[in-house]
C-alpha positions in Angstrom: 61.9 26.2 -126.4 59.3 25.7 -129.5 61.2 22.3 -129.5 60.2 21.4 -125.8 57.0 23.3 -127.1 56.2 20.6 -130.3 56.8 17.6 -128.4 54.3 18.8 -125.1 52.1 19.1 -128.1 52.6 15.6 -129.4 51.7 14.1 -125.5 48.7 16.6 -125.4 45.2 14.3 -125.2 42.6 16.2 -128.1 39.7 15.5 -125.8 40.8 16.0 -122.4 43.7 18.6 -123.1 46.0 17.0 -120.4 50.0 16.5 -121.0 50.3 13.0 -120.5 53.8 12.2 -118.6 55.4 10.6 -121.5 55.5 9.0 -125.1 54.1 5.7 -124.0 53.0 6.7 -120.9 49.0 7.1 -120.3 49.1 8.9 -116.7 49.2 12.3 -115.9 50.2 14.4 -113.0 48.9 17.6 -112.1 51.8 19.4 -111.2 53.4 18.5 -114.3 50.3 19.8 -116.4 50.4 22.9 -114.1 53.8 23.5 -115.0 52.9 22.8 -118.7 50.6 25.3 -118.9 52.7 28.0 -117.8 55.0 27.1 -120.4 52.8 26.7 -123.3 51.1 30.2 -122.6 54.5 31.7 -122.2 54.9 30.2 -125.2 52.5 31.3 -127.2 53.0 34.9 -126.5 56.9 34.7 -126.8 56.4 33.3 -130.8 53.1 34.2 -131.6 52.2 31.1 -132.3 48.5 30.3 -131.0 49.2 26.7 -131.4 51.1 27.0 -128.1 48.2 29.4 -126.4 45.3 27.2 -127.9 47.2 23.8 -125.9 47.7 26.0 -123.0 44.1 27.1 -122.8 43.4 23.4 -123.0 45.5 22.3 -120.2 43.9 24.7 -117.9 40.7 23.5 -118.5 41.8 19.9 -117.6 43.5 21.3 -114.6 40.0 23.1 -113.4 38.0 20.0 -114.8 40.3 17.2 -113.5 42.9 18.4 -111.9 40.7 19.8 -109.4 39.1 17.6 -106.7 35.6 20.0 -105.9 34.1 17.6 -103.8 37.6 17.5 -101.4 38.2 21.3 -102.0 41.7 20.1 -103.5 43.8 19.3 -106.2 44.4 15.7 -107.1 47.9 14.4 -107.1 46.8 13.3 -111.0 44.4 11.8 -113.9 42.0 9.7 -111.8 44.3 9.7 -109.0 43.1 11.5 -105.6 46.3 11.2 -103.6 48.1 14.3 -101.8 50.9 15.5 -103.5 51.9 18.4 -101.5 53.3 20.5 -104.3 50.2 20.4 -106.4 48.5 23.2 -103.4 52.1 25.2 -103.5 52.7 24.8 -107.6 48.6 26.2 -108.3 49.3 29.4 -106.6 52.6 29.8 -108.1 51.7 29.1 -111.5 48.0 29.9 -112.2 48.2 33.0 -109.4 46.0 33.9 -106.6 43.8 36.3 -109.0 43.2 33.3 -111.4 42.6 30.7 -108.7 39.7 33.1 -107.2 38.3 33.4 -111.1 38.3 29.8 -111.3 36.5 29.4 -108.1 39.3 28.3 -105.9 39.8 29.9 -102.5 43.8 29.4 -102.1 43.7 29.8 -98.2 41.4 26.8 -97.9 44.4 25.2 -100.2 46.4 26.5 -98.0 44.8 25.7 -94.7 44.2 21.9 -96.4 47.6 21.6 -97.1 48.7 22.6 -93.7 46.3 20.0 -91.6 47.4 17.3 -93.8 51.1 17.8 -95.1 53.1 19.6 -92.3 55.0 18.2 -89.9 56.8 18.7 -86.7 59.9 16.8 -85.8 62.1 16.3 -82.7 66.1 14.8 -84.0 69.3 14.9 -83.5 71.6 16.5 -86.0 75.0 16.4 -86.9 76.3 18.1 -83.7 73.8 15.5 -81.4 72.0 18.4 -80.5 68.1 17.7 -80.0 66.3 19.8 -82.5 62.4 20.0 -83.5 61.6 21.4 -87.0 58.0 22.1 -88.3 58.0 21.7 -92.4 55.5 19.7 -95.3 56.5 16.4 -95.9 55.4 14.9 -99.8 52.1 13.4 -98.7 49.9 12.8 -96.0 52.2 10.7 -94.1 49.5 8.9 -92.7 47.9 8.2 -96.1 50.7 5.5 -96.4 51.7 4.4 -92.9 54.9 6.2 -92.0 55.4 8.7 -89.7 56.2 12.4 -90.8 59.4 13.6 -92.5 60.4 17.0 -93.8 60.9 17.8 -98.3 63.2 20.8 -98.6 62.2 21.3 -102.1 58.5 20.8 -101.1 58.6 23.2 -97.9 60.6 25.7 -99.8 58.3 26.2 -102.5 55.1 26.2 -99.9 57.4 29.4 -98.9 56.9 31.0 -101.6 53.5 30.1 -101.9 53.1 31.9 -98.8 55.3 35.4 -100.3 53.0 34.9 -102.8 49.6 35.0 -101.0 51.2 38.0 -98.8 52.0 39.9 -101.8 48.6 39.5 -103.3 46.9 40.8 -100.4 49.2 43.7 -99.7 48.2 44.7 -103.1 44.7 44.6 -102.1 45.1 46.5 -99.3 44.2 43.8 -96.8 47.5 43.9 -94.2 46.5 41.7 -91.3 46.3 38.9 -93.9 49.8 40.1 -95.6 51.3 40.1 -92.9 50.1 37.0 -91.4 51.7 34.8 -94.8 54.5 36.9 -94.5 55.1 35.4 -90.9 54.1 32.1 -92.2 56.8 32.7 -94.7 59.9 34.0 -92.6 59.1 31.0 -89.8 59.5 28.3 -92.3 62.5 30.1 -93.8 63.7 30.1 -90.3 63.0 26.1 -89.7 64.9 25.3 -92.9 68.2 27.2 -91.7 68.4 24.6 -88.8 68.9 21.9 -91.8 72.0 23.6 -93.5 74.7 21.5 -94.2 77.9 22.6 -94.0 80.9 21.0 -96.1 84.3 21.0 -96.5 85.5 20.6 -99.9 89.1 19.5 -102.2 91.0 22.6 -101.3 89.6 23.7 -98.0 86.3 25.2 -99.5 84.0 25.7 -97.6 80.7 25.0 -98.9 76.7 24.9 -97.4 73.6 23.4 -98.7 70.6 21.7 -97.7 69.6 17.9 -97.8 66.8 16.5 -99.8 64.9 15.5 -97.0 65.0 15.3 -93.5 65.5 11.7 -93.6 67.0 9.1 -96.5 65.5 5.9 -97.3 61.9 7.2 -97.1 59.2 6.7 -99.2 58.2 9.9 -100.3 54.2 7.9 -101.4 54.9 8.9 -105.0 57.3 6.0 -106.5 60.5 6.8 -105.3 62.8 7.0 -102.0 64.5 10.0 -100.8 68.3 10.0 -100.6 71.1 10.1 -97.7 70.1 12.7 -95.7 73.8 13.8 -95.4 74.2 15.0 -99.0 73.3 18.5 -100.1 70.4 18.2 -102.7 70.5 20.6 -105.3 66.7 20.7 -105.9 66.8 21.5 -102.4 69.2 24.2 -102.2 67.8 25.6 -105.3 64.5 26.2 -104.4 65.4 27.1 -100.2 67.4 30.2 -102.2 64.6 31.0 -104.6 62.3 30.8 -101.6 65.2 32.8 -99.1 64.9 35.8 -102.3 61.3 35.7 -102.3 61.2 34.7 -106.2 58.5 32.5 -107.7 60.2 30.3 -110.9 56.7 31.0 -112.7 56.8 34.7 -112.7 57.6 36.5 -116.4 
């Protein structure tokens, strides 16, 4: 960990405190910085060394400086780069938390209500039994933003899951219960759409095994540089995070 930990520091900028995405790479993504941050402040209270906090500290500040988009009310998908990236909205409240959002000035249901007019989709297919089916989820992007119609990320729907636990946790510890409840809904009917998408397997020696696929559909461009995979094949990003979100656990809590 304080290996992963030296070399963030060696692609931190001095001025702007963002990770940049590689060695010789200039660009940087929010969601990566957003899941640097976590890291370097976990960190930094794991070894004690303030190095780690101090580069933390200064990743946040990029993150509400850059990372940010105040005029759209939204976070940019990166460094000069406005595009939707849907797990930028899910990954904030994840990561920074609801409590730290609101400090920062950040109202995560707008996030949340942005993310939903732009990102989610509703689908009508035929799966593997040729029985018609129609599935609401959040695709990568805004699917208009590049010219495609709609499809459904596991990974990405999962994790907006948990984003809504999350929120309905929040405000069940503030006593608010109409507004837990209603993520907590928003939460189990997702949960419920990505159960129609399990794939079932049969393996060497008559194993039975189930999973989910990476993406509704293979061949698409997810609008972020690369193309999504047969839509046959259990994922295991998309597996992963369906069970993380299926036990109501965030991957950023300590």
């Amino acid at each position: 960990a304080r290996e992963i930990g030296e070399w963030l520091l060696g692609l931190q900028e001095p001025i702007s405190g963002r990770i940049r995405g590689g060695p010789e790479l200039e660009w940087s993504s929010t969601e990566h910085n957003l899941s640097a941050r976590f890291f370097l402040q976990l960190l930094g209270e794991e070894t004690g060394d303030n190095r780690f906090t101090e580069a933390g500290l200064k990743v946040l500040e990029w993150i509400k400086q850059e990372g940010f988009n105040r005029k759209l009310n939204r976070f940019n998908r990166g460094q000069n780069d406005i595009m939707i990236a849907t797990d930028t909205f899910s990954l904030a409240i994840l990561s920074l938390g609801v409590e730290a959002l609101e400090e920062m000035g950040i109202d995560p249901e707008t996030l949340v209500r942005s993310v939903e007019e732009t990102c989610r989709t509703r689908i009508t297919f035929r799966n593997a039994f040729n029985r018609r089916i129609t599935i609401t989820g959040f695709d990568f992007c805004c699917p208009s933003s590049i010219g495609r119609k709609g499809t459904i990320a596991i990974e990405w729907t999962a994790q907006m899951i948990t984003a809504f636990q999350e929120l309905s946790r929040y405000y069940s510890g503030k006593g608010d219960r109409e507004k837990a409840a209603y993520y907590s809904e928003r939460a189990e009917f997702h949960l419920e759409e990505l159960e129609k998408l399990v794939l079932i397997r049969w393996q060497v020696g008559k194993k039975q095994v189930a999973g989910l696929p990476y993406a509704l559909d293979g061949g698409v461009d997810t609008g972020h540089g690369w193309f999504t995979p047969l839509e046959t094949a259990i994922s295991a990003s998309g597996t992963n995070f369906a069970i993380f979100a299926k036990e109501g656990y965030n991957i950023f809590s300590k």
